[in-house]
GUZA-409500 format. One record per residue (C-alpha): residue number from 0; residue in three letters; chain; x, y negated, z negated. Coordinates in nm, 3 decimals. Each point is the difference from the previous one (the first is absolute). Last residue first. Layout:
BEGIN
REC, NUM, ALA, A, X, Y, Z
...
% end
This chain:
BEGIN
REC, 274, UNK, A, 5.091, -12.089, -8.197
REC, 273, UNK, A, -0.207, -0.077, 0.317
REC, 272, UNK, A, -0.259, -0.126, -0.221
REC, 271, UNK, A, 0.202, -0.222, -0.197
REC, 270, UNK, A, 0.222, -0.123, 0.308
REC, 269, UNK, A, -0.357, -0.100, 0.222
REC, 268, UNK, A, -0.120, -0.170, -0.304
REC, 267, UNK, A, 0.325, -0.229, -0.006
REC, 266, UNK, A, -0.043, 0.020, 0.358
REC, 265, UNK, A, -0.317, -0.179, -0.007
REC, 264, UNK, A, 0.075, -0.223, -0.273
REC, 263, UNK, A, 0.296, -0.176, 0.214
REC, 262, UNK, A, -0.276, -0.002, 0.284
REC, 261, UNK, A, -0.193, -0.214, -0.185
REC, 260, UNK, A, 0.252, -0.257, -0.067
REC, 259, UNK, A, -0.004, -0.141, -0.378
REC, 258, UNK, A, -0.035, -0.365, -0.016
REC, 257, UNK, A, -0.334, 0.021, -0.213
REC, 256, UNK, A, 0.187, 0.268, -0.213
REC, 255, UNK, A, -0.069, 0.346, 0.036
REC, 254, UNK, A, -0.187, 0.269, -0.175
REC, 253, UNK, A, 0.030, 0.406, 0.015
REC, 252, UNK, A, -0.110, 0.211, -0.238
REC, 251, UNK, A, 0.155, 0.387, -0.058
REC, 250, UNK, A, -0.197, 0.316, -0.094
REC, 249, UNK, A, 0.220, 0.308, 0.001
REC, 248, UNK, A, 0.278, -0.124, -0.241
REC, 247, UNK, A, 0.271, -0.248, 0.050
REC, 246, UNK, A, 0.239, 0.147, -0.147
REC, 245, UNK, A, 0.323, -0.137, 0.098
REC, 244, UNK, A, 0.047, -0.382, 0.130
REC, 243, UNK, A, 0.291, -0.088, 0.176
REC, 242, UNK, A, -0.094, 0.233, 0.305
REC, 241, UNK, A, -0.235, -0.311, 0.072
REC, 240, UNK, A, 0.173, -0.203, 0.035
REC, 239, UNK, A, 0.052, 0.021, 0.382
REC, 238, UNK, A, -0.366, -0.043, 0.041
REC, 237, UNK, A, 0.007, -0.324, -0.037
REC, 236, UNK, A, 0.068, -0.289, -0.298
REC, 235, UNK, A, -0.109, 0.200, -0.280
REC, 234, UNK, A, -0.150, -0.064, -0.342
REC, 233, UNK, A, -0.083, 0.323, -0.192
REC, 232, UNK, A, -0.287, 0.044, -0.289
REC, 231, UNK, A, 0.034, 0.337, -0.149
REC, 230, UNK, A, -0.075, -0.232, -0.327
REC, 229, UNK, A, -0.391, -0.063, 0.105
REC, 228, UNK, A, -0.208, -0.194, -0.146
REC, 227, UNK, A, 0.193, -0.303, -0.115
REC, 226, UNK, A, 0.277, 0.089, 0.279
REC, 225, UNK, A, -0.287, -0.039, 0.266
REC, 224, UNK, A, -0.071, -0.378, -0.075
REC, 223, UNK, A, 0.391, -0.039, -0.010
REC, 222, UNK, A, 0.056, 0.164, 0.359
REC, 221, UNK, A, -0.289, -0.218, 0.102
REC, 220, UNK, A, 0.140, -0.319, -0.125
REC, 219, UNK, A, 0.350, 0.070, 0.162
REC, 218, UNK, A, -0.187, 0.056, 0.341
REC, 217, UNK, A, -0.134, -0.333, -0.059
REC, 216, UNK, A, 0.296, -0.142, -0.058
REC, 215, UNK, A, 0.188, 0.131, 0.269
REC, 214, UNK, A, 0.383, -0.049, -0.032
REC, 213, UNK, A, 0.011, 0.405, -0.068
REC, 212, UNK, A, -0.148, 0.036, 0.368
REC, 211, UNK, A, -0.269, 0.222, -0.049
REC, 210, UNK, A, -0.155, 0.307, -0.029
REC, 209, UNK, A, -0.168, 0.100, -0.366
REC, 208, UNK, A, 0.002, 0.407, -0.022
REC, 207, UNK, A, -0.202, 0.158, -0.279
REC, 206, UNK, A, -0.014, 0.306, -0.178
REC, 205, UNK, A, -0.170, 0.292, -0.095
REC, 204, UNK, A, -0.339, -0.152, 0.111
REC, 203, UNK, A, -0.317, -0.127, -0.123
REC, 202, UNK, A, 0.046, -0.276, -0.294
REC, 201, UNK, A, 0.219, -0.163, 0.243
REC, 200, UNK, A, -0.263, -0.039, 0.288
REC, 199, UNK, A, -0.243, -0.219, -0.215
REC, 198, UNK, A, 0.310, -0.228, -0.128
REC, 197, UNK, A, 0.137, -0.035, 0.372
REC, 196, UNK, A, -0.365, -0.121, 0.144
REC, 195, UNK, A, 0.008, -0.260, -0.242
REC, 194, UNK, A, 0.322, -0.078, 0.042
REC, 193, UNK, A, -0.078, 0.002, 0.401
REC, 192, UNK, A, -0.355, -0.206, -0.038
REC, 191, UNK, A, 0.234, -0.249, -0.210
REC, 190, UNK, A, 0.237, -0.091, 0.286
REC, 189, UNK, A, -0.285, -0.018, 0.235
REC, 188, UNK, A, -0.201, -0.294, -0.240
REC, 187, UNK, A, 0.371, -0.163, 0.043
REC, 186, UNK, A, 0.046, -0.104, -0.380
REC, 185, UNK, A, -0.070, -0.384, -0.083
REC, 184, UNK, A, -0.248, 0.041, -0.293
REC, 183, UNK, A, -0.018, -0.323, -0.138
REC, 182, UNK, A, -0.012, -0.121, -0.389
REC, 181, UNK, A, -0.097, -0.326, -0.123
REC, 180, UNK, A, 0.133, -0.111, -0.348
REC, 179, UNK, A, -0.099, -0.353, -0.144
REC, 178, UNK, A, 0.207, -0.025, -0.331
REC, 177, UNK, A, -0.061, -0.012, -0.360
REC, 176, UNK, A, 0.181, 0.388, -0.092
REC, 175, UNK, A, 0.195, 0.086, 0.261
REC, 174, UNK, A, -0.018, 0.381, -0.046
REC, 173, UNK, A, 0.138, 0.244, 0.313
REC, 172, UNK, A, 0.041, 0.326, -0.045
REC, 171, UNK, A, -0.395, 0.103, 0.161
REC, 170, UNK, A, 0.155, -0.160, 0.308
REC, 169, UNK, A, 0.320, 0.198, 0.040
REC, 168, UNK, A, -0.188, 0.306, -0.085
REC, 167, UNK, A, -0.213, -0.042, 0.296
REC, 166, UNK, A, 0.316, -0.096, 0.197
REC, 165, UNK, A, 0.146, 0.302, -0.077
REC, 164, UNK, A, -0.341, 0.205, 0.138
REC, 163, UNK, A, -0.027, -0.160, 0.307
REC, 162, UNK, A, 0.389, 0.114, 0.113
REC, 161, UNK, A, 0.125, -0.281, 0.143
REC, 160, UNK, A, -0.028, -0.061, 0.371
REC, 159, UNK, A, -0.183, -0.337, 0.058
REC, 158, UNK, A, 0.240, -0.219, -0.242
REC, 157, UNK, A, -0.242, -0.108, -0.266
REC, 156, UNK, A, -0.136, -0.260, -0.165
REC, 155, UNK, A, -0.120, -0.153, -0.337
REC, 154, UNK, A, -0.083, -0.415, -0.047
REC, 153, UNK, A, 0.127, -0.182, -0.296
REC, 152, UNK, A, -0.173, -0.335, -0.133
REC, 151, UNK, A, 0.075, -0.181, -0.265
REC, 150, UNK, A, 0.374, -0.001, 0.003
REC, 149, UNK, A, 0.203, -0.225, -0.269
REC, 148, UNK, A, 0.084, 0.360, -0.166
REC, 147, UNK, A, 0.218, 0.045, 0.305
REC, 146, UNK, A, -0.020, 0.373, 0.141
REC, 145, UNK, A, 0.289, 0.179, -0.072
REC, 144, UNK, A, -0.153, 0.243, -0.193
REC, 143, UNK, A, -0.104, 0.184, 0.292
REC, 142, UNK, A, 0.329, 0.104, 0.120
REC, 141, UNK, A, 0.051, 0.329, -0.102
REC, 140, UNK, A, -0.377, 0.200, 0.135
REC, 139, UNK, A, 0.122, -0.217, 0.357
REC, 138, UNK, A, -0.014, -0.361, 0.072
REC, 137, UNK, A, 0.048, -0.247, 0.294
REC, 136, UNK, A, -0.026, -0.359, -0.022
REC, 135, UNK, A, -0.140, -0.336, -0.043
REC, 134, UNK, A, 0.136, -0.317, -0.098
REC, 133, UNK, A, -0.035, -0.114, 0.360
REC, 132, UNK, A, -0.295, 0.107, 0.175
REC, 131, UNK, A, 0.029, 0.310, 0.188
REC, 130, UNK, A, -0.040, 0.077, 0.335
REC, 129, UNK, A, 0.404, 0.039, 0.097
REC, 128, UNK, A, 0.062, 0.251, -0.303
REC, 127, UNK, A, -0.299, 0.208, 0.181
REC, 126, UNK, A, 0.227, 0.130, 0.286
REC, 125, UNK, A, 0.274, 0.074, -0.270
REC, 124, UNK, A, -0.305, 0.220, -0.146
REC, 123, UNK, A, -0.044, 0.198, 0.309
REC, 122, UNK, A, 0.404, 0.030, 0.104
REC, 121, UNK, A, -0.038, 0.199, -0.347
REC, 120, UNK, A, 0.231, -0.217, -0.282
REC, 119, UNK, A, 0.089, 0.244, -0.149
REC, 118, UNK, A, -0.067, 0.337, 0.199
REC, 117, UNK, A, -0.126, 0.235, -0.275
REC, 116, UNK, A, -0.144, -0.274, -0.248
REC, 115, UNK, A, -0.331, 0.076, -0.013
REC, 114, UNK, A, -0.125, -0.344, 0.110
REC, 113, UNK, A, -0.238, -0.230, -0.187
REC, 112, UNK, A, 0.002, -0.390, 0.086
REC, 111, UNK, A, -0.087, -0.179, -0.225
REC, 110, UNK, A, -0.161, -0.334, 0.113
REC, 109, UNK, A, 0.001, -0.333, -0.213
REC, 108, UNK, A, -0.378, -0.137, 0.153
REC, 107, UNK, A, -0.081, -0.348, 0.048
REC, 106, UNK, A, 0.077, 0.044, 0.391
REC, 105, UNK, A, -0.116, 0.348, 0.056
REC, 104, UNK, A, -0.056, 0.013, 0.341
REC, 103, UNK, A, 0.353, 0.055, 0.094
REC, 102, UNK, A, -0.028, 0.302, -0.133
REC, 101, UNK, A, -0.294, 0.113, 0.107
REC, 100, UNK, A, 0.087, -0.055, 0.369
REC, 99, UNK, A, 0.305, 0.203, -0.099
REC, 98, UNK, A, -0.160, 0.246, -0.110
REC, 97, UNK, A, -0.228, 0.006, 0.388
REC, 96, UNK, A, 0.278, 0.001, 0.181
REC, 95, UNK, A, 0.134, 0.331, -0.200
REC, 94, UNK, A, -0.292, 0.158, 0.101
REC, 93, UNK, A, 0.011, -0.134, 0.345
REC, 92, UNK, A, 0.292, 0.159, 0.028
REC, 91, UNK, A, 0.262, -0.262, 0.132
REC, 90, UNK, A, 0.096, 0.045, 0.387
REC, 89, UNK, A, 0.034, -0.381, 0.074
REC, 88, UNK, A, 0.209, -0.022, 0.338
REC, 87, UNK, A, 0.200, -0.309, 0.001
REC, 86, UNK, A, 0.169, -0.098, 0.322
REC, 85, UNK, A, 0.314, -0.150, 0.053
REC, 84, UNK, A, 0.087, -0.366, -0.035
REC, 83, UNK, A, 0.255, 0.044, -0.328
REC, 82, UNK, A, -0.231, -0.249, -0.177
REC, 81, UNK, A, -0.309, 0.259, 0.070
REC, 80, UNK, A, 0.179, 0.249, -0.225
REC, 79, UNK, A, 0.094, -0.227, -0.277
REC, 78, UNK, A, -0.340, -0.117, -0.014
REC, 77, UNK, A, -0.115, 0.364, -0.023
REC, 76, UNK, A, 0.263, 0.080, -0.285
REC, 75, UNK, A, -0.100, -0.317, -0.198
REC, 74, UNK, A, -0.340, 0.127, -0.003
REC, 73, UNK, A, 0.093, 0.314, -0.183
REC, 72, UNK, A, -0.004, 0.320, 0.166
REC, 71, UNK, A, -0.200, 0.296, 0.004
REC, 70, UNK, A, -0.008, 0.420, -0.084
REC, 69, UNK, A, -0.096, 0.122, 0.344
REC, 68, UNK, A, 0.308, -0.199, 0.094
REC, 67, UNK, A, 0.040, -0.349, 0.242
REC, 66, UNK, A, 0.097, 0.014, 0.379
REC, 65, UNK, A, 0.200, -0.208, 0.181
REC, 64, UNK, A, -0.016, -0.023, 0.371
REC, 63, UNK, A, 0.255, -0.146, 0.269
REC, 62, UNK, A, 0.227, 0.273, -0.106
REC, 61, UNK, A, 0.371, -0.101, -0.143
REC, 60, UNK, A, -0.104, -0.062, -0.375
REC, 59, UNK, A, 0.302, 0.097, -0.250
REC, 58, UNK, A, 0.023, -0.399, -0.175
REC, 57, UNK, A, -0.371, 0.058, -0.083
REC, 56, UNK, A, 0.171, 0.314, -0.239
REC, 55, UNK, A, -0.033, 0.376, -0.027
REC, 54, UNK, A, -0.100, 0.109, 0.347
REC, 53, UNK, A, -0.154, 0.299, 0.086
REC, 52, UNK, A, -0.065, 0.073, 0.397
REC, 51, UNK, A, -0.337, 0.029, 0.201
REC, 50, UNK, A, 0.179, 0.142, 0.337
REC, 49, UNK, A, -0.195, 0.318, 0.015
REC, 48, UNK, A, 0.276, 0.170, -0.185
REC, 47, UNK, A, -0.008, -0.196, -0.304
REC, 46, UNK, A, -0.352, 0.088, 0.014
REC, 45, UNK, A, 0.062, 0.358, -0.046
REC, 44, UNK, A, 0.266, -0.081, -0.278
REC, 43, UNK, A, -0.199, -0.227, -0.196
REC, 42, UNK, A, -0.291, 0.237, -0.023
REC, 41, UNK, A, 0.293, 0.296, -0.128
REC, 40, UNK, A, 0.090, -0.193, -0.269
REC, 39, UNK, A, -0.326, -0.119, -0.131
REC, 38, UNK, A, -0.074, -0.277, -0.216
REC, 37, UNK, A, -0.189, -0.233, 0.266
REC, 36, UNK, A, 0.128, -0.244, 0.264
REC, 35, UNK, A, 0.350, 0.057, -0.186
REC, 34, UNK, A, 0.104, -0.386, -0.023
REC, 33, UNK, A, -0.017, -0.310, 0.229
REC, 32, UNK, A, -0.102, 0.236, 0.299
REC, 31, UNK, A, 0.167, -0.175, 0.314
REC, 30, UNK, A, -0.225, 0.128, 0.323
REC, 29, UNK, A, 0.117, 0.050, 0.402
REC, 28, UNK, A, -0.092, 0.016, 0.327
REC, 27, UNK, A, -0.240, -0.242, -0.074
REC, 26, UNK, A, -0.369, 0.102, 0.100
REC, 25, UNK, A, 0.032, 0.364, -0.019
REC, 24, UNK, A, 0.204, -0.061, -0.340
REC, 23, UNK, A, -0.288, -0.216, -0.084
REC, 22, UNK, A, -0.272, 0.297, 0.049
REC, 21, UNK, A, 0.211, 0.203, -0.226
REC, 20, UNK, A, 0.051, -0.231, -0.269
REC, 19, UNK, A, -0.354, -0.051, -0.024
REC, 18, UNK, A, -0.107, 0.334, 0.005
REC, 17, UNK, A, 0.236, 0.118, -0.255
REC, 16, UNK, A, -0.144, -0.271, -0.204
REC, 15, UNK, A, -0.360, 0.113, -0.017
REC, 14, UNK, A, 0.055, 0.345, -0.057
REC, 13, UNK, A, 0.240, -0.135, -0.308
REC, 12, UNK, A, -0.328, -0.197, -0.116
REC, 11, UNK, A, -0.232, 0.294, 0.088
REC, 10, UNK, A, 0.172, 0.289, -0.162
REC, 9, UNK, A, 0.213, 0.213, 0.178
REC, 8, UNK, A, -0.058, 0.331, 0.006
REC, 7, UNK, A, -0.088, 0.291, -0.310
REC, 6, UNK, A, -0.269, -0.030, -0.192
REC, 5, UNK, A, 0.049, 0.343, -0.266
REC, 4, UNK, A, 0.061, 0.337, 0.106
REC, 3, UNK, A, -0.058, 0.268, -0.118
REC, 2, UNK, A, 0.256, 0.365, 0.054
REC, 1, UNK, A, -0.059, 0.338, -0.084
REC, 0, UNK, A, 0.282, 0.252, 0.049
% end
């Protein structure tokens, strides 16, 4: 059994706001996550029991610190926050910080919005709802044509963890004949380096195993990026899954989402070569 791996770990942004909860939890006692921290299930559970708790609503805080998601919130979310007296910790990927900052940039500009679709609206793109301008809004390959013809000037996004290639053919789909079109690529640089690195290992292996939480969009990107290659293409969660997937040949790839846990893809590689 022959087994290649992609990047596995965390990526930098999710790196970034582990540490920061962490550190406050040491600080506090106790952290309020206003949402899953990142989409994974078993993340959320080991820092659920460190004291940095889920909670669904503002009306749910009890910890004298509130943090934000990976994935953003809207400025009327942070005021809210600070009204209720606690403190706001601002974990936003600075990826997803920086869209945003694009966003609400564009002034003059009707902004589309493109997401894939899987998780509608992503906790991401809600996050960019509170940037925008008003008589803007978010599109997808169906909702294009709902641009006003009184609009001049459209400007092209992304939601960081699409699949590269989809929103390639997003953008070569759209004609607006007589109007002022500007076109940003808004895709984490690290989410791309692992489709990219999915597509090479694809065309090299029996089959492929994409770990992730199935609420990751990233991880959902990469399963479809190695799906157009490769059809032995299987998405898994952890290692338990893996007996739900037969044939797997002699040479399997590994890749992860950016939320993955290492060690999850350790024993997943551990189970395959054990048998």
């Amino acid at each position: 059994m022959v087994v290649t791996k992609g990047t596995i770990g965390y990526c930098s942004g999710i790196k970034r706001a582990l540490k920061m909860v962490e550190e406050a939890v040491d600080k506090y006692g106790k952290v309020n996550v206003l949402g899953d921290l990142v989409h994974n299930r078993t993340v959320v559970d080991a820092l659920s029991a460190k004291n940095i708790t889920k909670i669904e609503s503002i009306d749910q805080i009890d910890a004298p610190i509130v943090a934000t998601t990976t994935h953003g919130a809207t400025p009327e979310i942070f005021k809210e926050i600070s009204a209720r007296g606690v403190e706001l910790l601002d974990t936003t990927c600075p990826q997803v910080r920086k869209a945003q900052d694009l966003i609400a940039s564009l002034d003059d500009y009707f902004v589309v919005i493109f997401s894939d679709g899987r998780v509608y609206p992503h906790p991401e793109v809600k996050s960019y709802l509170g940037y925008l301008k008003d008589g803007t809004s978010v599109f997808g390959f169906d909702r294009l044509n709902k641009i006003p013809d009184s609009t001049n000037k459209v400007a092209v996004v992304s939601q960081t963890t699409v699949l590269e290639d989809n929103y390639y053919s997003f953008i070569r789909s759209i004609s607006l004949p007589r109007k002022e079109v500007r076109i940003f690529n808004t895709i984490c640089p690290e989410v791309i380096k692992r489709q990219k690195e999915v597509k090479s290992m694809a065309k090299t292996v029996d089959s492929m195993l994409i770990v992730g939480s199935f609420r990751s969009n990233n991880t959902n990107s990469l399963w479809e990026a190695s799906m157009f290659i490769n059809p032995n293409s299987c998405y898994i969660e952890d290692e338990n899954d893996i007996p739900k997937h037969r044939n797997l040949g002699t040479e399997i790839g590994i890749a992860a989402g950016t939320s993955t846990p290492p060690e999850v893809i350790l024993e997943i590689e551990r189970r395959i070569k054990n048998g």
